[in-house]
Backbone bond lengths (Angstrom), bond angles and torsions (degrees), N, CA, C in turn:
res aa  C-N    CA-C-N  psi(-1)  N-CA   C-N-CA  omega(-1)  CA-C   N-CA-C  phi
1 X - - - 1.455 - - 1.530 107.97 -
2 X 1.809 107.42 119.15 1.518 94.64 164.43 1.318 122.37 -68.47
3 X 1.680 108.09 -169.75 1.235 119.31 -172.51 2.201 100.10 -74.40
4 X 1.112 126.97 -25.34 1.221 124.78 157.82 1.624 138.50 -52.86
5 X 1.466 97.34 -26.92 1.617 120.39 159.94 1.523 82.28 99.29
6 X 1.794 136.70 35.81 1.008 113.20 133.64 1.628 147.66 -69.29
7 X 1.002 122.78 146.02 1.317 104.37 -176.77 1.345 139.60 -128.97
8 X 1.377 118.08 114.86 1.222 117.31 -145.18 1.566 131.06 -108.92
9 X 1.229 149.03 145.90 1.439 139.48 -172.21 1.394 116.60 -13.86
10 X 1.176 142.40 134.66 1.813 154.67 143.36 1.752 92.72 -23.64
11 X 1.227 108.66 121.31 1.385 101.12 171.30 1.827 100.54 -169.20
12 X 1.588 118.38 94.11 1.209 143.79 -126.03 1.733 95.35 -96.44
13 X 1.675 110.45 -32.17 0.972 123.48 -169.42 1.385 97.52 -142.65
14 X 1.713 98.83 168.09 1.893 104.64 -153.84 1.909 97.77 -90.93
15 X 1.143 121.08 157.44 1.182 137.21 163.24 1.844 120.35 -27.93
16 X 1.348 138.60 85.90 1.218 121.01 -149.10 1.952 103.18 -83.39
17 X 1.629 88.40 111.45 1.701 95.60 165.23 1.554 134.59 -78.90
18 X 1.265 101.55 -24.51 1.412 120.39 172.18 1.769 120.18 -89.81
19 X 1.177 120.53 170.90 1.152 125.09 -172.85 1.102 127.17 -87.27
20 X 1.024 113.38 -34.49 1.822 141.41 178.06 1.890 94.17 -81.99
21 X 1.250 135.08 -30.93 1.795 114.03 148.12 1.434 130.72 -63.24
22 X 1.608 108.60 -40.65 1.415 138.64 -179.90 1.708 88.17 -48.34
23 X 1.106 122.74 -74.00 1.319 126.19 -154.23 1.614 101.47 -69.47
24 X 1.344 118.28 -63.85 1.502 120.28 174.51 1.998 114.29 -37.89
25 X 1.344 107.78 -23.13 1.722 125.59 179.88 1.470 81.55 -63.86
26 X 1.230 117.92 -71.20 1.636 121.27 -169.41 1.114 145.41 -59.46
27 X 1.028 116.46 3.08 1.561 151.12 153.24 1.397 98.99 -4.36
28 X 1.878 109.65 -83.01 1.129 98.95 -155.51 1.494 110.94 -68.69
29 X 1.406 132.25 4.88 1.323 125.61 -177.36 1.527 114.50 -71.53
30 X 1.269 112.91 -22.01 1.364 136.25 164.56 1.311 109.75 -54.03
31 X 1.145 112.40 -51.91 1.422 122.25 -155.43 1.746 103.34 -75.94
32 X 1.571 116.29 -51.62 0.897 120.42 -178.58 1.777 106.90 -74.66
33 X 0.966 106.73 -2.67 2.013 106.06 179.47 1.754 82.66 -75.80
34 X 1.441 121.88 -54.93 1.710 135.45 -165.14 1.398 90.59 -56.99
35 X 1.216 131.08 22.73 1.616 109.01 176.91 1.401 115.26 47.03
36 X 1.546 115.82 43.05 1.652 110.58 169.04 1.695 100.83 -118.66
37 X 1.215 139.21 6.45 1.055 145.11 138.31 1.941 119.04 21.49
38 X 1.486 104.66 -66.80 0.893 139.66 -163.64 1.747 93.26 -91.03
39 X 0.677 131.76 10.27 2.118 142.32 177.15 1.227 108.34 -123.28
40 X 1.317 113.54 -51.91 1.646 117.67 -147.35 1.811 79.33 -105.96
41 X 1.384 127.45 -28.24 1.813 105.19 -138.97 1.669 74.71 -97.61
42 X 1.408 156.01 87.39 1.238 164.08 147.59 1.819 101.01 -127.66
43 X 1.488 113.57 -10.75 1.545 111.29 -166.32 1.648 104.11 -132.93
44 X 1.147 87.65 -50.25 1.731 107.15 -178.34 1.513 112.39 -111.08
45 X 1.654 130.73 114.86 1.298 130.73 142.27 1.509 132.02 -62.13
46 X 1.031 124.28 157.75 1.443 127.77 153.86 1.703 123.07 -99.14
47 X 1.005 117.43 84.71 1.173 119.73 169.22 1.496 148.73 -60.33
48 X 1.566 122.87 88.18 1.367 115.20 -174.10 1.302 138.66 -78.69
49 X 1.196 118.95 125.94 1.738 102.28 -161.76 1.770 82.33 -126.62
50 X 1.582 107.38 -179.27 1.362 139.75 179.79 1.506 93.77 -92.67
51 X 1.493 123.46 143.45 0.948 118.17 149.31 1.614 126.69 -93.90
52 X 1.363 100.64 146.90 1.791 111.09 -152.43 1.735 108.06 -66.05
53 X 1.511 83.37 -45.60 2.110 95.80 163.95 1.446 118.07 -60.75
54 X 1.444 101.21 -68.46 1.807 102.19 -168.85 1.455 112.83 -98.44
55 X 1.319 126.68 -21.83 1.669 130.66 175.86 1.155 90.84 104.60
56 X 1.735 133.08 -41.28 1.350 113.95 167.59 1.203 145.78 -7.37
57 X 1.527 120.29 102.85 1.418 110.38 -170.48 1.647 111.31 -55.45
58 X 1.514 110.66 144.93 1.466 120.99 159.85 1.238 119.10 -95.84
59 X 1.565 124.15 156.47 1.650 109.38 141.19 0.849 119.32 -122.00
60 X 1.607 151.18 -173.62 0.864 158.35 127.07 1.785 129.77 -155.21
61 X 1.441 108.42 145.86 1.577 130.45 -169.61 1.789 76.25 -60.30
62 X 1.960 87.03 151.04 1.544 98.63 163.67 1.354 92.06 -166.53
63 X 1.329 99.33 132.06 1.634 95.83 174.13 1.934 109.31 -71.87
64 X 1.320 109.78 156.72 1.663 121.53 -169.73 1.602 113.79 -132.90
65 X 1.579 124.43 157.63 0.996 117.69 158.53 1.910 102.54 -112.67
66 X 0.986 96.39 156.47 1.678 85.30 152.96 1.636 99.29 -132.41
67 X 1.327 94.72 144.61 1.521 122.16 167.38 1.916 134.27 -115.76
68 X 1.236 113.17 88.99 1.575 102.90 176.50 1.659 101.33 75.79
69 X 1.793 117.72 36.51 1.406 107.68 -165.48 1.801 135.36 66.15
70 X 1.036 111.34 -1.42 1.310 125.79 147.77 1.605 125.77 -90.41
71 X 1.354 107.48 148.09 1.643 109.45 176.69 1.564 100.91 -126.12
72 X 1.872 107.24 133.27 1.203 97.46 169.26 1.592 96.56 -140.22
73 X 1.553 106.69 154.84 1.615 111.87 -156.58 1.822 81.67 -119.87
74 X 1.531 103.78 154.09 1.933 111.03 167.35 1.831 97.34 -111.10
75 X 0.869 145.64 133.32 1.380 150.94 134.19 1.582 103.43 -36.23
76 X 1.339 117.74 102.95 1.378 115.18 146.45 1.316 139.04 -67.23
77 X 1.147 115.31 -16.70 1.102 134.78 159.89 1.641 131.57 -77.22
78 X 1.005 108.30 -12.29 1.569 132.86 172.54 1.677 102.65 73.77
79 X 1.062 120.98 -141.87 1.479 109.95 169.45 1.071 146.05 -66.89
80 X 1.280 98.91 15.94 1.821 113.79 -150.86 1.883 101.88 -87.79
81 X 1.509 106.46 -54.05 1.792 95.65 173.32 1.044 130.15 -27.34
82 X 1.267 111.31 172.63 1.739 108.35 163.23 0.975 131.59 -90.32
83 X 1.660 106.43 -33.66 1.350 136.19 -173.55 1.380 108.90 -53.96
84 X 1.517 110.59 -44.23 1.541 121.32 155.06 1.817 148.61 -80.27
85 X 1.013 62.67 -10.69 1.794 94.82 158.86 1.602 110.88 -68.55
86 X 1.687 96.33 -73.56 1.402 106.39 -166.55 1.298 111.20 -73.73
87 X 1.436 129.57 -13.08 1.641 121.88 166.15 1.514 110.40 -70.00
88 X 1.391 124.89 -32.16 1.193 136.38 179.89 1.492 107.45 -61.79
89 X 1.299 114.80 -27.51 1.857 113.73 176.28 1.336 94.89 -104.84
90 X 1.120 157.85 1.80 1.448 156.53 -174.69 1.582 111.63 -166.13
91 X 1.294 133.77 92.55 1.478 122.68 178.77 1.187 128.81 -76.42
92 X 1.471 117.75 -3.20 1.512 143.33 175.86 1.636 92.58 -60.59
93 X 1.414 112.26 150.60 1.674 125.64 -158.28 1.355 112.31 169.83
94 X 0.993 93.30 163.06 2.011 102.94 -156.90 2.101 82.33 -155.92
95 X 1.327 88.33 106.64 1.153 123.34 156.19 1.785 146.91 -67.47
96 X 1.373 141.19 74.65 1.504 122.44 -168.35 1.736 103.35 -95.49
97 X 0.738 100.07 153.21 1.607 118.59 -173.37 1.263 111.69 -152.34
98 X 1.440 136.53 -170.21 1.180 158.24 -173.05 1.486 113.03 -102.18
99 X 1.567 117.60 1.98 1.288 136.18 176.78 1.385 110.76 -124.67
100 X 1.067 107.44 19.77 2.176 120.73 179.46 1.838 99.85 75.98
101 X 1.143 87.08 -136.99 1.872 93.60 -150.52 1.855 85.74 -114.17
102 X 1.414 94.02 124.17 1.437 109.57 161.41 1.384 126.61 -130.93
103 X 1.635 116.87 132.09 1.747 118.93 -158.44 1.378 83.57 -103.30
104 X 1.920 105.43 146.26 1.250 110.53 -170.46 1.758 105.29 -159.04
105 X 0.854 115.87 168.46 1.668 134.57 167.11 1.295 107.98 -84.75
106 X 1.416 142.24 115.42 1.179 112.96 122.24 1.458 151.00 -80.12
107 X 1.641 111.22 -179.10 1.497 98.04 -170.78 2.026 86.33 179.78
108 X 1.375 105.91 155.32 1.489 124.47 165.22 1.445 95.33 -50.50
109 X 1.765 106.33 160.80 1.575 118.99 178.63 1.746 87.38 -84.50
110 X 1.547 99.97 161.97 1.780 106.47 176.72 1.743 91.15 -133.48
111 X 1.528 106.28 152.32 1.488 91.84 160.68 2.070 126.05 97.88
112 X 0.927 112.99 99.91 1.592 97.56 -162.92 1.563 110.68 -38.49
113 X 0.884 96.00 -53.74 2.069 111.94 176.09 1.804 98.21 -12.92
114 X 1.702 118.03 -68.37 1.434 141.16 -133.60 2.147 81.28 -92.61
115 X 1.382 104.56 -22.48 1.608 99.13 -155.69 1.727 92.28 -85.91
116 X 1.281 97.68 -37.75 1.731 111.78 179.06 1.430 113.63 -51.38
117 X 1.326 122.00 -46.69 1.441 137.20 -171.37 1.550 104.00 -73.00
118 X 1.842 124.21 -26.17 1.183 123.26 168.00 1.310 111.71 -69.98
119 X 1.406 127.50 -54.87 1.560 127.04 -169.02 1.403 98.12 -67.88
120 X 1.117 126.06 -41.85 1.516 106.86 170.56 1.397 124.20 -51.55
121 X 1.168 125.89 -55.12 1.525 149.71 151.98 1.781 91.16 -14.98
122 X 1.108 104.31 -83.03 1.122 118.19 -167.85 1.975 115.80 -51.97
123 X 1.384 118.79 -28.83 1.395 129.80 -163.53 1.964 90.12 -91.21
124 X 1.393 112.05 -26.99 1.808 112.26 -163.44 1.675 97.88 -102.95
125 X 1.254 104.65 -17.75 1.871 114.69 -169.41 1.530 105.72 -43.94
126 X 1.187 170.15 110.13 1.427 175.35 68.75 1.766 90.16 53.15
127 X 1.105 115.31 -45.42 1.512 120.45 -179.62 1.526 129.95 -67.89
128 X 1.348 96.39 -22.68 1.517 123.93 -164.55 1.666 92.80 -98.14
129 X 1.636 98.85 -32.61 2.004 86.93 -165.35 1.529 93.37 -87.51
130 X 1.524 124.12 -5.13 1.832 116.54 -168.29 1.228 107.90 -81.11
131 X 1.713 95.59 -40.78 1.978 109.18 -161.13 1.478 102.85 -99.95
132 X 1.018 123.05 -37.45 1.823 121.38 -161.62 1.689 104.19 -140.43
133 X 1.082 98.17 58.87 1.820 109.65 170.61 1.258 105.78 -48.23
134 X 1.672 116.16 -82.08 1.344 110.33 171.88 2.015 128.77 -30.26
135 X 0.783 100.05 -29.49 1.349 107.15 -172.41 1.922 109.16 -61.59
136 X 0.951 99.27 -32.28 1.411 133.40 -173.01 1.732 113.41 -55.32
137 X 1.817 95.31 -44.67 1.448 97.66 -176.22 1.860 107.90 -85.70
138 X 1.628 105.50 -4.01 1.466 93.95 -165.41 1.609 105.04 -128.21
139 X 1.577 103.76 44.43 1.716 117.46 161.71 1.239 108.12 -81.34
140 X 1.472 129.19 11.51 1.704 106.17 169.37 1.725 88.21 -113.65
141 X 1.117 124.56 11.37 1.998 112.18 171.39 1.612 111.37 -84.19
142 X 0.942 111.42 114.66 1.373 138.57 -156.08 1.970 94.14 -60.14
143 X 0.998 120.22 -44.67 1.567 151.06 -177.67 1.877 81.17 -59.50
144 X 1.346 107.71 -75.54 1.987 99.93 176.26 1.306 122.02 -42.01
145 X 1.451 127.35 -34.12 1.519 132.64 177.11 1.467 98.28 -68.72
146 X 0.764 118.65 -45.62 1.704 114.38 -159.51 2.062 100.24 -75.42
147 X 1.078 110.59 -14.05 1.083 114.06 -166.85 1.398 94.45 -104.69
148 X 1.158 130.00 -38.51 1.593 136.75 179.12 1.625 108.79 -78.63
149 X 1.462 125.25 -14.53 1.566 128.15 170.52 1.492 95.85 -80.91
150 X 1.798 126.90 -15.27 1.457 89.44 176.36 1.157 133.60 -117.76
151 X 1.632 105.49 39.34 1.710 142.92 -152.82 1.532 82.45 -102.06
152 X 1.388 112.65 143.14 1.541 148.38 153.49 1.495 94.09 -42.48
153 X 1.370 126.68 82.38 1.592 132.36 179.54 1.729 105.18 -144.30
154 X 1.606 102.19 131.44 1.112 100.49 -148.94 1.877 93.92 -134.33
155 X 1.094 109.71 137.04 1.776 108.47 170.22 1.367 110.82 -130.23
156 X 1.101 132.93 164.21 1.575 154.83 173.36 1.394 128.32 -117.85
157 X 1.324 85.22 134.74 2.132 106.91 -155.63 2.086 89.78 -118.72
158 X 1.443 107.76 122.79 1.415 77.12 -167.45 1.349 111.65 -95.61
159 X 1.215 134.97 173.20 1.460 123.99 -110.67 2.432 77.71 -152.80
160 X 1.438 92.59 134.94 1.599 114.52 -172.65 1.730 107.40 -53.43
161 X 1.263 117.79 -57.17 1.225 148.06 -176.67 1.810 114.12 -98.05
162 X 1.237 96.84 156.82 1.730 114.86 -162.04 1.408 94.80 -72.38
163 X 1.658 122.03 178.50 0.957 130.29 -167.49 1.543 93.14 -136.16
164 X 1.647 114.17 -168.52 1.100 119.85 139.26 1.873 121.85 -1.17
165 X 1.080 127.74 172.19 1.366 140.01 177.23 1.854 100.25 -96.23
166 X 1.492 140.14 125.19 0.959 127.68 148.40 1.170 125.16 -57.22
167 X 1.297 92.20 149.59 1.989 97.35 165.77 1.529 117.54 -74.23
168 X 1.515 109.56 153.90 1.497 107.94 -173.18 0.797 112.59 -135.68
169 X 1.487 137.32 137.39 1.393 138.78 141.37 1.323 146.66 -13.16
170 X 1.747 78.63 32.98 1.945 90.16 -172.18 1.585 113.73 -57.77
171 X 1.154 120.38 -42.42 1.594 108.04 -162.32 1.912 112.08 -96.89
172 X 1.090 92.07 12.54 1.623 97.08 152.81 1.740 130.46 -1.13
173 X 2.025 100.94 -78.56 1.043 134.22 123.91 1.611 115.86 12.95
174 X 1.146 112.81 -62.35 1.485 114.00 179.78 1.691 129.21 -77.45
175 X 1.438 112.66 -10.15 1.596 121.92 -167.68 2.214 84.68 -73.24
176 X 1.269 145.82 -51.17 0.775 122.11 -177.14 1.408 136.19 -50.08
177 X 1.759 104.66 -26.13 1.385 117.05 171.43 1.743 119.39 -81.52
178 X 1.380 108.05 -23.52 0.940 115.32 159.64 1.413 143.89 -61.39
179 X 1.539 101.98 -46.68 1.423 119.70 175.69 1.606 91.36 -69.10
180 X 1.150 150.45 -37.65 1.722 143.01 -129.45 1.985 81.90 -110.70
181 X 1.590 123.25 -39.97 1.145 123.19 170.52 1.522 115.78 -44.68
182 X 1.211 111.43 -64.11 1.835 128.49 160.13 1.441 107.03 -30.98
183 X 0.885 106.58 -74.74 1.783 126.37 -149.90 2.233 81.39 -58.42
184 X 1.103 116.88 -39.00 1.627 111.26 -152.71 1.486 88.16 -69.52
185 X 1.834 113.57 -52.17 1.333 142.14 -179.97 1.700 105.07 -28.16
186 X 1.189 106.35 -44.73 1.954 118.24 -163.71 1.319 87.32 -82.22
187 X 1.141 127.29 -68.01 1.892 146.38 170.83 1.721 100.99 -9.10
188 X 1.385 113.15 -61.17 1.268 129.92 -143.03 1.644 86.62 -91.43
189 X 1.389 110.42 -58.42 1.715 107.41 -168.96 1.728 100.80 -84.25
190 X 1.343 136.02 21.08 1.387 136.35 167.99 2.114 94.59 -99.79
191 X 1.178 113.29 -47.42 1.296 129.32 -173.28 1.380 102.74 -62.33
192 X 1.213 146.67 -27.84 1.171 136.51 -106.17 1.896 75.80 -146.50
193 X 1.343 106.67 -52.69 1.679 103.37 169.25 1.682 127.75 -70.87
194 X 1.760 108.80 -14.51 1.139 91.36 160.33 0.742 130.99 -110.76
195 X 1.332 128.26 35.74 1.788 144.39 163.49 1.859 104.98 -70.55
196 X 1.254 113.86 -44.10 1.483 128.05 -152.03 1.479 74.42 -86.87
């Protein structure tokens, strides 16, 4: 909330301008390439959109709620991503989650039902209790809804036809080289203490 008593998206950490945030943002895309999908995608999606310039698929991590089988995501960033950008010129999207890959529409929530499932979203958000605690006690002021319908908030209608390309679990493949990286790592710093 500014100093005007506007009030604006949960957003815990600053907008990343540099490259070395950009990439650290992407983390979990990593994670879900590692086949952890199914760990991380209960909190965090990967979201695929078109890009609005080149059609190029995008991705990007977004934290989610789901409600009653619906998923709806807030932009912390307000309009500024791309990811939200480019759904805004194309709402077609390809979804990964912790429930596999779902192709979908987006679009704003409609309806008290869709607005309810946000303030909840918003009252359980881990993001919401770091950055905007206060905010928390004043989701039943009617004056806050109206201000929270005109937040970068986004839900999914699922959609006949494919989207974007999901992301996959390509590097899977690698947890053996990984684990054997570790395992040498313990080897080396177990060896290394009984010299001294």
């Amino acid at each position: 909330m500014d100093n005007k008593g506007s009030i604006h998206p949960p957003q815990p950490i600053p907008y990343p301008h540099n490259n070395i945030m950009k990439q650290l943002y992407r983390f979990p895309i990593l994670l879900y390439r590692l086949g952890l999908g199914k760990q991380i995608g209960q909190y965090i999606l990967i979201i695929s959109t078109n890009g609005r310039k080149t059609g190029k698929v995008h991705r990007t991590p977004v934290e989610f709620h789901r409600h009653q089988g619906r998923i709806y995501v807030i932009s912390g960033f307000g309009e500024q991503p791309d990811w939200y950008r480019n759904l805004q010129a194309n709402p077609h999207v390809t979804l990964n989650t912790d429930r596999g890959i779902i192709y979908a529409l987006a679009r704003k929530p409609q309806g008290q039902h869709e607005w309810d499932a946000v303030l909840n979203y918003l009252r359980t958000s881990p993001i919401t209790n770091l950055s905007q605690q206060g905010l928390i006690n004043r989701l039943d002021d009617p004056e806050v809804l109206k201000q929270i319908q005109q937040w970068p908030v986004m839900t999914f209608d699922p959609a006949n036809e494919e989207g974007p390309s999901p992301l996959t679990a390509d590097l899977v493949w690698a947890w053996p080289l990984i684990l054997l990286i570790a395992a040498l790592n313990i080897l080396i710093a177990w060896l290394a203490t009984r010299d001294k």
